[in-house]
C-alpha positions as CSV (number, residue, x, y, z in Angstrom):
1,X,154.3,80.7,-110.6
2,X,154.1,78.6,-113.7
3,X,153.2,74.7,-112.8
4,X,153.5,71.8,-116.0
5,X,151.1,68.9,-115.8
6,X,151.8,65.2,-117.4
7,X,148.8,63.0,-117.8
8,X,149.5,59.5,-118.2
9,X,147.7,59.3,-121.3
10,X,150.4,61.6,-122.6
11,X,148.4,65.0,-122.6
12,X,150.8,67.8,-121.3
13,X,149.8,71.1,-120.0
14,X,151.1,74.6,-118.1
15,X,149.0,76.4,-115.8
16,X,149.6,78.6,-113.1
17,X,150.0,77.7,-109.4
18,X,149.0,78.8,-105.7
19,X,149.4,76.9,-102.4
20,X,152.6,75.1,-102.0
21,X,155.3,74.4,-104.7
22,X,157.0,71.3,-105.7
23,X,156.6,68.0,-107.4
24,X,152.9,66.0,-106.7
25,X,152.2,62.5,-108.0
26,X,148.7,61.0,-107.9
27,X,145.0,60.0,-109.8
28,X,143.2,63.0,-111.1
29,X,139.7,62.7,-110.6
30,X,136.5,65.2,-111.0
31,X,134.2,66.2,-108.6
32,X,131.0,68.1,-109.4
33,X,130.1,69.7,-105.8
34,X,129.2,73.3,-106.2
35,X,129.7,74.0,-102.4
36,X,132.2,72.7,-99.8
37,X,135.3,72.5,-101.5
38,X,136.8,72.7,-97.9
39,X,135.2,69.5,-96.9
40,X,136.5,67.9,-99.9
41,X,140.1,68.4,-99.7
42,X,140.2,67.3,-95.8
43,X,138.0,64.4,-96.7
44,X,141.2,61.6,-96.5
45,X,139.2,59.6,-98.9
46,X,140.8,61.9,-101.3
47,X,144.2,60.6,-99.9
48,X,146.5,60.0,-103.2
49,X,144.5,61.8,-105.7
50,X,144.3,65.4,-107.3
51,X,140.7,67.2,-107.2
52,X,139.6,68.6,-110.5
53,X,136.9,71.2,-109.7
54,X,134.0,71.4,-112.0
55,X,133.1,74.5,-110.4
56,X,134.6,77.1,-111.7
57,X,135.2,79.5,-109.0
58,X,136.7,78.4,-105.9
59,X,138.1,80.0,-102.9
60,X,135.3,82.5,-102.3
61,X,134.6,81.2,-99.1
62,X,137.9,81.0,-97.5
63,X,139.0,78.2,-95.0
64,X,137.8,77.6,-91.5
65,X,138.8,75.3,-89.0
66,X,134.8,74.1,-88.2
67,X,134.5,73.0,-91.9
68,X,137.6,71.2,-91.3
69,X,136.8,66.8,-92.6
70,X,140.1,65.8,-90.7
71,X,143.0,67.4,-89.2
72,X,144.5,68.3,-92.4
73,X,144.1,68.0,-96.4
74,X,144.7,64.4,-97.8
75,X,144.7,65.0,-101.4
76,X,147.7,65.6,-103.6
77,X,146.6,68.3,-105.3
78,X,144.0,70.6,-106.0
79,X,142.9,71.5,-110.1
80,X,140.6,75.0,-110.2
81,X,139.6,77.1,-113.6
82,X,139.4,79.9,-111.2
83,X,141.0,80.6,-107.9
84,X,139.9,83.5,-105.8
85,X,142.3,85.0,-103.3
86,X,139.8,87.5,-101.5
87,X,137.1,85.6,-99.7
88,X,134.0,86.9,-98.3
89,X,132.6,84.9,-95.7
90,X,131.7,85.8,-91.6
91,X,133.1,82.4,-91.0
92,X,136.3,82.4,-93.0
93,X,139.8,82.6,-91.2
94,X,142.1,82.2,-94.3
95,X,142.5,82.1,-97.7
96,X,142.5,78.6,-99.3
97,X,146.4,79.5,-100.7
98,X,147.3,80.4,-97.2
99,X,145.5,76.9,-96.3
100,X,147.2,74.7,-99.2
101,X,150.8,76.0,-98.1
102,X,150.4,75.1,-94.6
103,X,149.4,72.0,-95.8
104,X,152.3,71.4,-98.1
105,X,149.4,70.8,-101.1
106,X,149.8,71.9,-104.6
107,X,147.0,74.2,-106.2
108,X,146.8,74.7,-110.0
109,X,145.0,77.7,-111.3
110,X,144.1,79.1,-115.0
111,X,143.9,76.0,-116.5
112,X,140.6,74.6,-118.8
113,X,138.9,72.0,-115.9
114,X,136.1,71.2,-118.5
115,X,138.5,69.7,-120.9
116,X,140.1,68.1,-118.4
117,X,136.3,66.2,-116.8
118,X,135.7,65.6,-120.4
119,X,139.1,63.9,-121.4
120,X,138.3,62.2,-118.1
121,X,135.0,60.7,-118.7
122,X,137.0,59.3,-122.2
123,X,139.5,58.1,-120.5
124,X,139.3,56.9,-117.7
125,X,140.6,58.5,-113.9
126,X,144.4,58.3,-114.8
127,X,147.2,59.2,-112.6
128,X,149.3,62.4,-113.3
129,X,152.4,64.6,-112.4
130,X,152.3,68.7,-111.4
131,X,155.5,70.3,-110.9
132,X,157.1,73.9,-110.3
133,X,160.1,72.7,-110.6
134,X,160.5,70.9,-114.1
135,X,159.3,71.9,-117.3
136,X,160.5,69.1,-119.2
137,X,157.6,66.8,-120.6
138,X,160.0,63.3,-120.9
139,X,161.6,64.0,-117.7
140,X,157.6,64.5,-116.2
141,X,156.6,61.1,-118.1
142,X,159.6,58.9,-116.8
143,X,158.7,60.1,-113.5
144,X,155.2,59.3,-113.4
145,X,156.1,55.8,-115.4
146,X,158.5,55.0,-112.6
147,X,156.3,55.8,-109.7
148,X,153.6,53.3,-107.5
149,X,150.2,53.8,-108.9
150,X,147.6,54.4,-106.9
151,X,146.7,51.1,-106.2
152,X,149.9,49.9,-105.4
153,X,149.5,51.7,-102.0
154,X,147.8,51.0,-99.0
155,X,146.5,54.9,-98.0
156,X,144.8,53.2,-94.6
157,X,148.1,53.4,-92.7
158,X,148.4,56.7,-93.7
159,X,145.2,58.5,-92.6
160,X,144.1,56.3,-90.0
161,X,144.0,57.5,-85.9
162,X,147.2,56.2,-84.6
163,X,145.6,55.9,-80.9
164,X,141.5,55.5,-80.2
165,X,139.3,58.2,-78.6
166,X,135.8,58.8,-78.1
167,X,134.1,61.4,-80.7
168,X,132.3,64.2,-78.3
169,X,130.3,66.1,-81.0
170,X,126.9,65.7,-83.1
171,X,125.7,67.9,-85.4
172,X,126.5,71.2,-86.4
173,X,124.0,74.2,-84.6
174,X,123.3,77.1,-87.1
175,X,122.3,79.0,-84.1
176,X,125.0,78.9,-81.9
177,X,127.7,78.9,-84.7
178,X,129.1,75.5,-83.1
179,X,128.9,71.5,-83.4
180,X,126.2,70.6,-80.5
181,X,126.6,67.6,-77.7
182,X,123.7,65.6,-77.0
183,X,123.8,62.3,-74.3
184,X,124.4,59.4,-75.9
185,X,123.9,55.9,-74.4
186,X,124.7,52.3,-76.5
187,X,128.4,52.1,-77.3
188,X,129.3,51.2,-81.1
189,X,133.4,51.0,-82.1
190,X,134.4,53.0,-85.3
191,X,137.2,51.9,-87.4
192,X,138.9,54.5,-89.1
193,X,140.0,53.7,-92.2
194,X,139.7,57.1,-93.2
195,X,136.7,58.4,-91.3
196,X,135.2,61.8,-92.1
197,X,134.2,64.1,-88.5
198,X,130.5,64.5,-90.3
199,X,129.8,60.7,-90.0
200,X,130.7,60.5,-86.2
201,X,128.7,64.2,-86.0
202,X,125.6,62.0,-87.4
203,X,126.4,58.5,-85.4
204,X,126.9,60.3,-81.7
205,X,123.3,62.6,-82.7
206,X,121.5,59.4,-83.3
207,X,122.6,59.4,-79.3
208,X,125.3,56.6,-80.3
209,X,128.7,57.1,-78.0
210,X,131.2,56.7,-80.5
211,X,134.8,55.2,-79.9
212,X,137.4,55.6,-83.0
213,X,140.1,52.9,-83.2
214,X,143.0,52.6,-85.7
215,X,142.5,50.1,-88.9
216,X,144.7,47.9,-87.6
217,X,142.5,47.0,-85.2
218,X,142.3,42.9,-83.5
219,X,138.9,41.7,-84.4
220,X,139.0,39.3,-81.3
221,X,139.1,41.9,-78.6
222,X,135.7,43.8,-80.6
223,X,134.4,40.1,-80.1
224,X,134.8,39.7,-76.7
225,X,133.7,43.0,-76.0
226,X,130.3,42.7,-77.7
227,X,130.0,39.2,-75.9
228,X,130.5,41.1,-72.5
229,X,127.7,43.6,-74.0
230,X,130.2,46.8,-73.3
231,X,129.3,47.6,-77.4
232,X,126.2,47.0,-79.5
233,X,128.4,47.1,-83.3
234,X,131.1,48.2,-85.3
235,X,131.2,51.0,-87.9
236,X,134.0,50.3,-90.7
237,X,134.3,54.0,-92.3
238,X,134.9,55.5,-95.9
239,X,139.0,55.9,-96.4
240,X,141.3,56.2,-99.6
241,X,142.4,53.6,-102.3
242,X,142.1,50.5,-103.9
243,X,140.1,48.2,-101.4
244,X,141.8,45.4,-102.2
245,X,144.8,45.8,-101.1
246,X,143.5,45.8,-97.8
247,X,144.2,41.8,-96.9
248,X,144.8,42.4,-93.2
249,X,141.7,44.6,-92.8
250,X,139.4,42.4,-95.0
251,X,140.7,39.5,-92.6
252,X,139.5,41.1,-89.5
253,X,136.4,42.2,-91.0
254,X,135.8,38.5,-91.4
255,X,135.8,37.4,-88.0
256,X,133.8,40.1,-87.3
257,X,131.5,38.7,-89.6
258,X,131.5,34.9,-88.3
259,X,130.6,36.4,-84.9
260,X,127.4,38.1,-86.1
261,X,128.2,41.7,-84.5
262,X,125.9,44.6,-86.2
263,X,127.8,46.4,-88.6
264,X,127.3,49.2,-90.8
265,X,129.6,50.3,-93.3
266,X,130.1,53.4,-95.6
267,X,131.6,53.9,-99.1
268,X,135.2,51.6,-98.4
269,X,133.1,50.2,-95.5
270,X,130.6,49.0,-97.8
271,X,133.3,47.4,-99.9
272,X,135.7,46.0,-97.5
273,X,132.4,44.6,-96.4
274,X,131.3,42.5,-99.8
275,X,135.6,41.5,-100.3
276,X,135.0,40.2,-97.1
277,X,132.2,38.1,-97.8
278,X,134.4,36.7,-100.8
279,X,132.7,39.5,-103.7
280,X,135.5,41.3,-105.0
281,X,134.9,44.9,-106.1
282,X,135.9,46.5,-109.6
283,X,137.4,49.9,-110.6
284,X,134.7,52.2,-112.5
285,X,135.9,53.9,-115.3
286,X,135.9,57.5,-113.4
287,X,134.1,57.2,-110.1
288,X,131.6,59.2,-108.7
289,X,132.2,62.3,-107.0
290,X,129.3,65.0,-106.6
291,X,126.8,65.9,-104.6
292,X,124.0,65.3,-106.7
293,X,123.8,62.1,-107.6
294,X,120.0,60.4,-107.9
295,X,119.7,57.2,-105.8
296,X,116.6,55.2,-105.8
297,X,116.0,53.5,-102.4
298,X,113.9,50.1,-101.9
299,X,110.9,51.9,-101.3
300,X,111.3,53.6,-104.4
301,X,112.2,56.9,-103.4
302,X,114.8,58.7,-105.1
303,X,117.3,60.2,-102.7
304,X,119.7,62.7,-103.8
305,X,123.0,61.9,-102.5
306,X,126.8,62.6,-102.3
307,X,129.1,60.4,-103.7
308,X,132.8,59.9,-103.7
309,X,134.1,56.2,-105.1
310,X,136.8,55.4,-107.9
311,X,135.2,51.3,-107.2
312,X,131.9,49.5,-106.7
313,X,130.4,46.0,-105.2
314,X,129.5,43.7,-107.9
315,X,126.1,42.1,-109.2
316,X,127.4,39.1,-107.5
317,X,126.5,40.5,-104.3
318,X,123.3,39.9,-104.9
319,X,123.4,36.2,-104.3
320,X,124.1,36.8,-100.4
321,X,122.1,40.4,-99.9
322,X,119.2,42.5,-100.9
323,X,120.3,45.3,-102.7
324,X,118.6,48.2,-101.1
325,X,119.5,51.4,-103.1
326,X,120.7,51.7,-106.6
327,X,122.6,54.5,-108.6
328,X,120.3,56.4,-111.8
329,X,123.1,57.8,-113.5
330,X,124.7,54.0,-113.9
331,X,122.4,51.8,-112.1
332,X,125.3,50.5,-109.9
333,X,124.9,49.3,-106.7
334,X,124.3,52.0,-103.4
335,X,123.3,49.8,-100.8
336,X,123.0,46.5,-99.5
337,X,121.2,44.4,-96.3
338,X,122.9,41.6,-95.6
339,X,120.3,38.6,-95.7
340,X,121.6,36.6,-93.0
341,X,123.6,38.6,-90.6
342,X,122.8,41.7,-89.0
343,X,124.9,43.9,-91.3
344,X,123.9,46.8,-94.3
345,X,126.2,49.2,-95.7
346,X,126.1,52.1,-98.5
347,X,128.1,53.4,-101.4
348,X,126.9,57.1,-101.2
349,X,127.8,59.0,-98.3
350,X,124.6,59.4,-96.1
351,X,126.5,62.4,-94.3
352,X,126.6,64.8,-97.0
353,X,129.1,67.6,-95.8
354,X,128.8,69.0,-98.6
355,X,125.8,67.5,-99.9
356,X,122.4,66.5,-99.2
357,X,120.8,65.4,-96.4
358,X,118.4,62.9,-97.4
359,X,119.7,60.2,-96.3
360,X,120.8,60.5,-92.8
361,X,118.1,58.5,-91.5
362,X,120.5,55.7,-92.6
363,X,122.2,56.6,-89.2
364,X,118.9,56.3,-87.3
365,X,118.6,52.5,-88.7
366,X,122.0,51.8,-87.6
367,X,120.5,53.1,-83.9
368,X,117.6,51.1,-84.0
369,X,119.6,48.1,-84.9
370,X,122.5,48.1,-82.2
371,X,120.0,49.8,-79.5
């Protein structure tokens, strides 16, 4: 089926379609992963936004329900050069077009994904409209022009656990084809603003017992409870969107903050956690999203890392905390200890899944520091 695509910078284009049909609205961004396209698309970081692929073949693998992020795909769309319909994989269940359907998500196929990173890295992560339905360029433009942009949403309300629960699992076991349990002991809360399963997988292995509550979560009742010792910190997870939009979540954050309870943050964690110490974060002109990104440590090791942000903490930061790892593509901020509170929290995404693993002794700090 043919599919037309509007950018908002006014480029128009036909390609060809699988998945589901219909009209998608969202930010087009690139991601550079050659492995784990799976995890990408149920990462609900991705909420609002349509995956450009710079790998060119994808679907190989299939879809399984172990490789699954979250319960379902967030993302609006996904953008491919080539999409392959037989998979070959022991562990694969589906194809990704039998996947995307289910899922109600757009695919778009047979269409040139290097000039779309490169009008990307000129201008800027833009929002765009995909449709089977309509053809017509000025009818695609007025519908994109009269549509919330990204940041006009709040995405939290939308991927967030509506109840809390207690994540079982650690770490995936090659050898028994199955995520492992281990005994855990201190209590920490997670708030899911978004949370990928790989970062409770690496929390519960570092033999944390990990309880997920919703974003809207009351700040008071994680104070008492840390007074009355029943947890040792709070987790604020990665999620979707523009971070500051999220005034009732910031607000919370901040009475978290005048208590002193250990936190640890990741990605929108990490931000959420600098607006709520009153440093606002800025949009970068199109993100990071890979799984090779170079990030130099305050040891000076070089880690290399997965990333997936569309903003960043400012310089300004650096007044209140010790910046403790640093991006080498842009020399942007990664990582940050608090210098007088018992907090720390990271831009890159010390879970990987896809990715690297050179980093997950981040976890094993967060341990040592609530333990």
């Amino acid at each position: 089926m043919k599919i037309w695509i509007y950018l908002e910078n006014g480029i128009f284009l036909e390609a060809k379609s699988f998945g589901a049909s219909g009209t998608s609205i969202g930010e087009i961004v690139f991601n550079t992963s050659l492995t784990g396209y799976q995890e990408i698309i149920t990462d609900p970081s991705y909420a609002g936004q349509f995956i450009t692929f710079t790998m060119p073949e994808i679907g190989n693998v299939g879809v399984n329900i172990d490789d699954m992020e979250s319960n379902k795909a967030h993302c609006k769309g996904v953008i491919v050069r080539n999409y392959n319909e037989n998979f070959s994989n022991f562990r694969g269940q589906k194809s990704l077009n039998e996947f995307l359907k289910e899922q109600n998500t757009i695919g778009i196929t047979e269409i040139d994904t290097r000039f779309l990173t490169k009008d990307l890295r000129e201008s800027g992560a833009m929002m765009m409209i995909a449709s089977t339905e309509t053809s017509n360029r000025d009818k695609l433009k007025t519908m994109l022009e009269t549509s919330p942009r990204i940041e006009d949403i709040n995405y939290i309300k939308e991927v967030s656990t509506k109840e809390s629960y207690t994540h079982k699992t650690a770490l995936w076991s090659h050898e028994n084809q199955c995520y492992s349990t281990i005994k855990t002991d201190k209590k920490i809360v997670a708030i899911d603003f978004g949370v990928k399963r790989n970062i409770l997988n690496e929390l519960t292995a570092v033999g944390l017992e990990v309880e997920v509550i919703p974003s809207d979560f009351n700040a008071e009742n994680l104070i008492d409870r840390f007074n009355k010792n029943e947890i040792g910190g709070v987790f604020l997870s990665n999620g979707p969107g523009d971070p500051l939009v999220l005034n009732e979540e910031v607000g919370q954050v901040k009475k978290l903050i005048v208590a002193n309870i250990p936190m640890f943050g990741i990605c929108l964690g990490h931000q959420i956690l600098s607006i709520a110490h009153d440093h606002k974060t800025y949009k970068l002109k199109f993100g990071q999203h890979g799984g090779n990104h170079p990030v130099q440590n305050e040891s000076g090791v070089v880690e290399i890392t997965a990333q997936n942000h569309n903003y960043n903490v400012p310089d300004s930061i650096k007044e209140i905390a010790k910046v403790t790892h640093i991006n080498l593509f842009d020399n942007t901020i990664e990582g940050v200890k608090y210098k007088n509170a018992p907090i720390f929290s990271v831009q890159h995404h010390p879970e990987a899944s896809p990715g690297p693993h050179e980093s997950s002794y981040i976890f094993k700090d967060f341990a040592k520091m609530v333990k």
